[in-house]
N, C-alpha and C positions, 0 to 999 in steps of 0.2 A: 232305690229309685226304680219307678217303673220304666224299663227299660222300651218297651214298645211305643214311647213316646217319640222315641228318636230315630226307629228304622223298623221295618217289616219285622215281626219275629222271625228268627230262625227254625225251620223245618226241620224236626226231632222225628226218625222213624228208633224206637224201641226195642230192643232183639232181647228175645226173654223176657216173658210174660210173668217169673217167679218173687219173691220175696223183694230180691234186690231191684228188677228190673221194674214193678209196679212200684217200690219206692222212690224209683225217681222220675217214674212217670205221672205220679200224684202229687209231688213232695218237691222236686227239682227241680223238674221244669213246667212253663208256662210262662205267664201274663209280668210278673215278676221278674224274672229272668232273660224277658228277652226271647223265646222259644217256646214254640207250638208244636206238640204232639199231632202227626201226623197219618201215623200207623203204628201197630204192635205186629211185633212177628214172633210167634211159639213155634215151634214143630207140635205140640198141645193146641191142638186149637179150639175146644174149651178155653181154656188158660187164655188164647188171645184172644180172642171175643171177650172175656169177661174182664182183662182187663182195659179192650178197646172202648168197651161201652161206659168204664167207667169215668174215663179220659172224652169220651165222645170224639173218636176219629177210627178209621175202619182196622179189619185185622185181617192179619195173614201167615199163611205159613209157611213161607218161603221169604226171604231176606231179596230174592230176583222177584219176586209178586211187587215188595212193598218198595222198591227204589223203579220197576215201572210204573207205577198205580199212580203213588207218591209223589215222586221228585223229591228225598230230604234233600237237604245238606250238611247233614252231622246223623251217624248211625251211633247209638247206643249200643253196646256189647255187653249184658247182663247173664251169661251162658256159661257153661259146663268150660272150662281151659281147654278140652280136644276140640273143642267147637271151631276156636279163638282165631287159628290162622284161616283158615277156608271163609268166614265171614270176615276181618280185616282185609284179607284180597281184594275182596268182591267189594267192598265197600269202598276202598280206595283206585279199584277198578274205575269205580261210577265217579270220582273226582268227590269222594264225599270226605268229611273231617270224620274223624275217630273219635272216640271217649270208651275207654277199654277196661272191664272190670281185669284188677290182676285174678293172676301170675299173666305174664303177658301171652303165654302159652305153656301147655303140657310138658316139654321138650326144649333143649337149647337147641336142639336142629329145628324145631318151627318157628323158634326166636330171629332165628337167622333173616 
């Protein structure tokens, strides 16, 4: 069902401009689902522009750029596992829902 019949889509910012992270910025979410691409964030920022534009919503490189720019309310975590807790913080810092590619972190001390 298309979901955007029933409420606002939800506000997707994308962290990880790579293979995984353009897969479900092409492929996962949108018009279908309920959820609108909002921003991409690489520390590559080739990499987020190019997959911002192909989404059509802006890029950045910094995860604090794209939840002031923004406003999501669901960050994507498509990133390296050392990445993983310093953007979960930050992300649920800003009162935002998670979607976390595993391992949940590097470490059982950043799982913590």
């Amino acid at each position: 069902p298309n979901l955007s019949l029933f409420a606002p889509p939800l506000r997707v910012a994308v962290v990880g401009a790579g293979a995984i992270g353009g897969e479900f910025a092409l492929r996962h979410f949108g018009r279908l689902t309920g959820t609108s691409v909002v921003g991409v964030v690489d520390c590559d920022e080739a990499a987020a522009r190019s997959l911002a534009s192909s989404v059509g919503c802006p890029s950045f490189t910094s995860l604090r750029e794209a939840l002031e720019a923004c406003d999501p309310e669901l960050i994507y975590i498509g990133t390296p596992p050392s990445t993983h807790r310093e953007l979960v913080e930050a992300s649920l810092a800003a009162d935002c829902h998670v979607l976390l590619e595993k391992p949940l972190a590097a470490s059982g001390a950043d799982g913590d």
